[in-house]
C-alpha positions as a Markdown table, in Angstrom:
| # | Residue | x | y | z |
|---|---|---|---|---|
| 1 | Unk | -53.1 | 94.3 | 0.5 |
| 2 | Unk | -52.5 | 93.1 | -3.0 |
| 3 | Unk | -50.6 | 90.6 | -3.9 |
| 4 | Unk | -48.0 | 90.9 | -7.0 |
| 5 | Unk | -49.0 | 88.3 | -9.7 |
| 6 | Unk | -45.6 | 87.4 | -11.7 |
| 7 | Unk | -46.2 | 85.6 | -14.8 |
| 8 | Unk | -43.5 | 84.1 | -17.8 |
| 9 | Unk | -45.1 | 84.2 | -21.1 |
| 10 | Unk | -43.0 | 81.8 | -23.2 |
| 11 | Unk | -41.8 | 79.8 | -26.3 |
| 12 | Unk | -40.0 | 76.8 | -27.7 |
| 13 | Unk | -38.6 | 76.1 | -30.8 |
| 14 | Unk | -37.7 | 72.0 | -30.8 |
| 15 | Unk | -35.9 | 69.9 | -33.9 |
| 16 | Unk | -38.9 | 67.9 | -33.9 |
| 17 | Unk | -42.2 | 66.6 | -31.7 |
| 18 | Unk | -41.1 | 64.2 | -29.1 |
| 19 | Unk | -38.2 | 64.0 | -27.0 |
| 20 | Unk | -38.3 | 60.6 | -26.3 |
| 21 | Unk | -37.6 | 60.3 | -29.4 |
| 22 | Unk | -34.6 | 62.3 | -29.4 |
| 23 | Unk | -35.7 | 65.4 | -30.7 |
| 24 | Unk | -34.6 | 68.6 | -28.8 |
| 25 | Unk | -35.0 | 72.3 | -27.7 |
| 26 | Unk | -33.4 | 74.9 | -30.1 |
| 27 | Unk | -34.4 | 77.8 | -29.0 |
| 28 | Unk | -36.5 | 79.5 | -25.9 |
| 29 | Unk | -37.4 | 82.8 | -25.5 |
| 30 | Unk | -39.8 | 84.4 | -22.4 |
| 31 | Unk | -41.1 | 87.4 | -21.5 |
| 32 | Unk | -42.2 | 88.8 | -17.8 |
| 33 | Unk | -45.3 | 90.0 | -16.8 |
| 34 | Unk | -46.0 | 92.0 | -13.2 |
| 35 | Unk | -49.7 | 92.0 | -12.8 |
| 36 | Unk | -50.5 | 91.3 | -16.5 |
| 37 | Unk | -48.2 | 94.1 | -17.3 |
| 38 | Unk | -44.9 | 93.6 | -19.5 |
| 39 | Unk | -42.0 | 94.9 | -17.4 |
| 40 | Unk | -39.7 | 95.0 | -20.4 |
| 41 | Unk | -37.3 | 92.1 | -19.0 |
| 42 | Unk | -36.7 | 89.2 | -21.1 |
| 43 | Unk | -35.5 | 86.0 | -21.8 |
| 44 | Unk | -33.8 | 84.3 | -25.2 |
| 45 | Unk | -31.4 | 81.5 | -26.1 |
| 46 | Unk | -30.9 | 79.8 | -28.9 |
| 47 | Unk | -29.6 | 75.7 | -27.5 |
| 48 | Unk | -27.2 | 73.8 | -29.6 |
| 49 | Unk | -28.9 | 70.2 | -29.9 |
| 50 | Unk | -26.4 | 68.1 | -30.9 |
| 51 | Unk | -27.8 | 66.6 | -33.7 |
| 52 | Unk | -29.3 | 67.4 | -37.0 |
| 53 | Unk | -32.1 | 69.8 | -37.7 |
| 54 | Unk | -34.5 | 68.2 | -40.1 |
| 55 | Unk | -35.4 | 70.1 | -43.5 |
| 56 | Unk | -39.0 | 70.9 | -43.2 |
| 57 | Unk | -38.2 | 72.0 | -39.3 |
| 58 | Unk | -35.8 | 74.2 | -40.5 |
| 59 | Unk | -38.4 | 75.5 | -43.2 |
| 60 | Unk | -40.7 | 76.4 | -39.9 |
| 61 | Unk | -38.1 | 78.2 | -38.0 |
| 62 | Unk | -35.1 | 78.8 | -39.9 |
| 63 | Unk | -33.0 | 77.6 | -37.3 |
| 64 | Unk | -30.4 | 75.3 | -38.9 |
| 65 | Unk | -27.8 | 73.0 | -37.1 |
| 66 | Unk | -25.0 | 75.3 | -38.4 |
| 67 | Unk | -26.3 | 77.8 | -37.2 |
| 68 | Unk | -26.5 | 76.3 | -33.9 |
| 69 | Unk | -23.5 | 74.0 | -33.4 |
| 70 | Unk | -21.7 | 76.9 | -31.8 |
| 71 | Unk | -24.2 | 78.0 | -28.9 |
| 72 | Unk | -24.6 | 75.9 | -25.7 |
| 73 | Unk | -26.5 | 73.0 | -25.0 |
| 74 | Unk | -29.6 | 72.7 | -22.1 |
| 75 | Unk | -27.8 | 71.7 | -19.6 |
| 76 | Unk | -25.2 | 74.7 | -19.5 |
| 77 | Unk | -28.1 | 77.4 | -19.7 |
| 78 | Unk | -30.9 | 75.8 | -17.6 |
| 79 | Unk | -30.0 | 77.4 | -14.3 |
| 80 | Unk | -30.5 | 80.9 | -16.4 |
| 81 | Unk | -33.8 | 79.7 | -17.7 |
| 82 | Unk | -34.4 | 78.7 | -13.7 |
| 83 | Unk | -33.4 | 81.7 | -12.7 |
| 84 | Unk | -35.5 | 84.0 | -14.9 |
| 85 | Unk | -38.7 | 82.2 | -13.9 |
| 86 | Unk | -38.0 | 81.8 | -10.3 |
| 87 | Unk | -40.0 | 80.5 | -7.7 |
| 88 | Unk | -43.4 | 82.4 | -8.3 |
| 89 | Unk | -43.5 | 82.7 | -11.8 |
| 90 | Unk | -46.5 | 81.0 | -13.6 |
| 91 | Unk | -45.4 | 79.4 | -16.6 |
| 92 | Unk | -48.1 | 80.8 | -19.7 |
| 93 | Unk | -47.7 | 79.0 | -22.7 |
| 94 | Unk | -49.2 | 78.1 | -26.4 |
| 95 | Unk | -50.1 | 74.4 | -26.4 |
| 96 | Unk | -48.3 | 74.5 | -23.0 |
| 97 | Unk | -48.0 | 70.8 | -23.0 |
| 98 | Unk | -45.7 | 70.7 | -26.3 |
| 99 | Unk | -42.8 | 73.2 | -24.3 |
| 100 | Unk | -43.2 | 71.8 | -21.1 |
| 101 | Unk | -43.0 | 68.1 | -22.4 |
| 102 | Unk | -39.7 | 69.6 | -23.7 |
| 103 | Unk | -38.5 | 71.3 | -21.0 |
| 104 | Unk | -39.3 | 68.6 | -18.3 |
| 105 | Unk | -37.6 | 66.2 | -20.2 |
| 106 | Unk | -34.1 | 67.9 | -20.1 |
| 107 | Unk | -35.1 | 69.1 | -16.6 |
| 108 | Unk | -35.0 | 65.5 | -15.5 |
| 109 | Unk | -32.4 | 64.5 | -17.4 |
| 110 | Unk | -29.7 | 66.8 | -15.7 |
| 111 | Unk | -31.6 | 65.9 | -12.4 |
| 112 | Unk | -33.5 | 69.5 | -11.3 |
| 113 | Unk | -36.8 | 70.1 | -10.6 |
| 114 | Unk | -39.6 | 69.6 | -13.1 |
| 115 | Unk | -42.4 | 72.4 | -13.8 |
| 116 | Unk | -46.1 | 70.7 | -12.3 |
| 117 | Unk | -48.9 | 71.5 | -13.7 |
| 118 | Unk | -50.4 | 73.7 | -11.1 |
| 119 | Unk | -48.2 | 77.1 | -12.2 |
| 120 | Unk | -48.7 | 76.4 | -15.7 |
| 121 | Unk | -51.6 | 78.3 | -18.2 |
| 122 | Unk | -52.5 | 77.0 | -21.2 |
| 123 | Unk | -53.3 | 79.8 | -23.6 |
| 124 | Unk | -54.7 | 77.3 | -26.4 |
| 125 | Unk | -57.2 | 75.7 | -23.9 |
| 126 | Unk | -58.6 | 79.0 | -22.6 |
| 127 | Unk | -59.2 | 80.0 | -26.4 |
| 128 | Unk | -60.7 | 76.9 | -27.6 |
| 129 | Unk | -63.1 | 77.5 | -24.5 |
| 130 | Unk | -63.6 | 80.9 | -25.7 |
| 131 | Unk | -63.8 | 80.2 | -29.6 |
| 132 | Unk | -65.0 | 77.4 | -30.0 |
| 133 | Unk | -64.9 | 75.3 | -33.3 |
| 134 | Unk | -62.4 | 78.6 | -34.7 |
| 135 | Unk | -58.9 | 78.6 | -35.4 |
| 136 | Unk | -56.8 | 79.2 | -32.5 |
| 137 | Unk | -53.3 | 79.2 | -33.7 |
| 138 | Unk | -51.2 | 82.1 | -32.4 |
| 139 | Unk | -51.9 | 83.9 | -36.2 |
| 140 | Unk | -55.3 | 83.3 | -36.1 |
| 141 | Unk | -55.5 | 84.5 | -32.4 |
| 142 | Unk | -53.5 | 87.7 | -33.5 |
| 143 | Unk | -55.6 | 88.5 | -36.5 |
| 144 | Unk | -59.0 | 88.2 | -34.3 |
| 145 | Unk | -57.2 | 91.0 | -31.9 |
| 146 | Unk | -55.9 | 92.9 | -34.6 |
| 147 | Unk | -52.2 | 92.5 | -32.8 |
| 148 | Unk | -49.8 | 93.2 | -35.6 |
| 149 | Unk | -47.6 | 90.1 | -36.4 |
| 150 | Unk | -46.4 | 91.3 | -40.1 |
| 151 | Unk | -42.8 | 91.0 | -39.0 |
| 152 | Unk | -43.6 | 87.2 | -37.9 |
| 153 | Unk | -42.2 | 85.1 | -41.5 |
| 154 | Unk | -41.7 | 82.8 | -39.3 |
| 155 | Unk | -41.7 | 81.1 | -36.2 |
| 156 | Unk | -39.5 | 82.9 | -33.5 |
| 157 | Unk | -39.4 | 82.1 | -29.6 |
| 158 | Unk | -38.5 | 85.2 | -28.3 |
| 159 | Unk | -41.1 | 87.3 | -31.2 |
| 160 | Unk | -43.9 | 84.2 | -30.4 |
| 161 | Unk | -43.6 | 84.9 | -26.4 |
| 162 | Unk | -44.2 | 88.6 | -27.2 |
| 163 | Unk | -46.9 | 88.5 | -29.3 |
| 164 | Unk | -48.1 | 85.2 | -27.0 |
| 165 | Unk | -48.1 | 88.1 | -24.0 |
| 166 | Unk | -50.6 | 90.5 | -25.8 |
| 167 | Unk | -52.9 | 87.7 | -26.6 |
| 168 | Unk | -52.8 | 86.3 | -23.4 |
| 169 | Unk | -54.2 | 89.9 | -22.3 |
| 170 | Unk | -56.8 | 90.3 | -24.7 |
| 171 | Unk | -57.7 | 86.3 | -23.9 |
| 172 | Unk | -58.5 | 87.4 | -20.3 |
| 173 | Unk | -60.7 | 90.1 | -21.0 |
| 174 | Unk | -58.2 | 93.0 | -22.5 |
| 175 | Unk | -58.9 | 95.4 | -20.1 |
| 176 | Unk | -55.8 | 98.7 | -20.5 |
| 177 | Unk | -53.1 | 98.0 | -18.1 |
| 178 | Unk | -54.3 | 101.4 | -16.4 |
| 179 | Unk | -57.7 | 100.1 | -15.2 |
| 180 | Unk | -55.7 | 96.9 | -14.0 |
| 181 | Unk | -53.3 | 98.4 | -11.7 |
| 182 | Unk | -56.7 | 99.4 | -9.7 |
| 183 | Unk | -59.2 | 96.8 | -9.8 |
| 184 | Unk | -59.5 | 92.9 | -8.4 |
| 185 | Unk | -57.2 | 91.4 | -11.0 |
| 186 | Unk | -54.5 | 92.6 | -9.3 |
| 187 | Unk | -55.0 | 90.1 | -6.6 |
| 188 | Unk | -53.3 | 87.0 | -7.1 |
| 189 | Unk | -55.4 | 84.7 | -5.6 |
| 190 | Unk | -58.6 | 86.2 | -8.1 |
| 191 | Unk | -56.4 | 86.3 | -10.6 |
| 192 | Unk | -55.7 | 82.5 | -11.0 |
| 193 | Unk | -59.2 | 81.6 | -9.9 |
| 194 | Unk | -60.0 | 83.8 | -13.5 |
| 195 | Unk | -57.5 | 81.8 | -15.2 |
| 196 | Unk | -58.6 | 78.4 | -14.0 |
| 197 | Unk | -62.3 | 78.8 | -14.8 |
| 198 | Unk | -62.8 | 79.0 | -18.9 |
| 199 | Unk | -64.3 | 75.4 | -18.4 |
| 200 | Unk | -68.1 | 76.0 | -19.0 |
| 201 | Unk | -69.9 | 74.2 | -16.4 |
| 202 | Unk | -71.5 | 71.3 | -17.5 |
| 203 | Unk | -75.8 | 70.9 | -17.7 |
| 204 | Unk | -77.0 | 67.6 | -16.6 |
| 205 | Unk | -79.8 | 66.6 | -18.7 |
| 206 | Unk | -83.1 | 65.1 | -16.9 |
| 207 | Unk | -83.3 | 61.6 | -16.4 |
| 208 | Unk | -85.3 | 59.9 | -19.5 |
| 209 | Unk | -87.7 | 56.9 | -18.7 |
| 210 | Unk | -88.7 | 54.6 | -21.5 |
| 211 | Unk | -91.9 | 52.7 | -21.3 |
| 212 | Unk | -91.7 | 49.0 | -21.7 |
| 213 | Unk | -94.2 | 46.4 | -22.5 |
| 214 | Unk | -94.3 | 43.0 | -20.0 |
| 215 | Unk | -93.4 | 41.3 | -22.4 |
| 216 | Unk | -90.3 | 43.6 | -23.5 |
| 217 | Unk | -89.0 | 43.8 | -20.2 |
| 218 | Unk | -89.4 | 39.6 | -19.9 |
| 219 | Unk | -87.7 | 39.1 | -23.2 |
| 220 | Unk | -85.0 | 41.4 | -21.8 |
| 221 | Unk | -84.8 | 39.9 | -18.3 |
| 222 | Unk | -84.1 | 36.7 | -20.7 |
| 223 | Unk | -81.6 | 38.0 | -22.6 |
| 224 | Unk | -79.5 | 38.6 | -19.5 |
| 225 | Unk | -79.7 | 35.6 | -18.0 |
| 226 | Unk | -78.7 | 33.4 | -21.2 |
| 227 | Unk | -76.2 | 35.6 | -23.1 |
| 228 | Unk | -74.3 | 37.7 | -20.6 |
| 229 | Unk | -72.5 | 35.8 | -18.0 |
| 230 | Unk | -71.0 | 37.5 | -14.9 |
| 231 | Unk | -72.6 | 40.9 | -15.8 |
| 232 | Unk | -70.0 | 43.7 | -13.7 |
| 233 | Unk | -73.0 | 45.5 | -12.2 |
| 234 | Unk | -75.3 | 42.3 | -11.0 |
| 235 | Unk | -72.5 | 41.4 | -8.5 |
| 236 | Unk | -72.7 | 42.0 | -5.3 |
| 237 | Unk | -68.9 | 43.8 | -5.2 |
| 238 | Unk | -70.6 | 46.5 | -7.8 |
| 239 | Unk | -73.7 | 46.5 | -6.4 |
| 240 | Unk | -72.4 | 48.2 | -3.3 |
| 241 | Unk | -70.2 | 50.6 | -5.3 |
| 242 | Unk | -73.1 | 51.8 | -6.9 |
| 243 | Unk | -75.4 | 52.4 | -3.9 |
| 244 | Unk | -72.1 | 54.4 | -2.5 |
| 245 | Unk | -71.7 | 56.6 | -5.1 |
């Protein structure tokens, strides 16, 4: 029997790039996904931060501290933003450790759980693996796809997470959501073992010997004995390590 695959595909907008430097979350918006398959049920908030919103920030996203002085702050919407992801939702993200940094932070600070790492995708390291040496901004991404982000003028949570959920698709292989309600990728445990594997396998290269002459190999025998003292891997300590490993 299959198993269902529930997935949040979401964004942040922030005041700035650290919160331990007191920058915060402005807005978040999410979107759901059954089995790769947007179920139409969302999630947006815009998150009054209680504190100015820098110029060329607001030049990004448009979100100003006007605007936002009059909706709540974190820690009066973060059981909804619980809530909507739930228990088995796996967390998909853009530079996923930018919004979770964020969203960890204000977790902690109001004392709930934090997000680990094991039920969260980054989308920008399985496109780097896939596109090496390209751009892989969210634009770029779309433009390679030919998903139609016209209406994006600028940075949106709620628009980014939508658009974020199509790339994600065509990232994993951009099969029609028809064919996946009937094949293997509708098995959870596949599913993430897909997800987890864009890391190319690396190639050992063979073992190069170099030559030496007898009297290379006694000038460096000398070398180590008068200029390097207490050399790490001619103790006895490292010595054993090595023959372990």
């Amino acid at each position: 029997m299959n198993t269902v695959l529930r997935e949040i595909v979401f964004d942040t907008e922030t005041t700035g790039l650290s919160p331990e430097n007191g920058d915060k979350l402005v807005e978040i918006g999410a979107v759901e996904l059954i089995n790769h398959i947007p179920t139409g049920k969302t999630y947006h908030q815009y998150i009054n931060p209680e504190r100015n919103v820098p110029e060329e920030v607001v030049a990004v996203h448009g979100l100003t501290e006007d605007f936002l002085k009059n909706y709540p702050v974190f820690a009066d919407i973060a059981q909804d933003f619980v809530d909507f992801v739930g228990d088995d939702g796996l967390l998909v993200a853009h530079n996923a450790s930018f919004d979770i940094k964020f969203i960890n932070y204000e977790l902690r600070k109001i004392g709930k759980k934090e997000y680990s790492w094991d039920k969260v995708v980054d989308t920008l390291e399985i496109a780097r693996q896939k596109f090496p040496g390209s751009k892989n901004n969210l634009d770029a991404l779309c433009k390679r796809f030919n998903i139609d982000n016209s209406h994006r003028t600028k940075h949106g949570a709620l628009l980014d997470a939508e658009l974020l959920a199509d790339v994600y698709l065509e990232l994993l292989g951009g099969a029609e959501p028809s064919m996946l309600q009937n094949s293997d990728i509708m098995n959870s445990a596949k599913t993430m073992e897909n997800i987890k594997s864009f890391t190319p396998e690396r190639k050992m290269r063979e073992l190069r010997v170099f030559n030496i002459t007898p009297e290379e190999e006694t000038e460096h025998n000398e070398f180590l004995k008068n200029k390097l003292k207490n050399a790490l891997w001619l103790s006895d300590e490292n010595t054993e390590i090595i023959e372990k490993s």
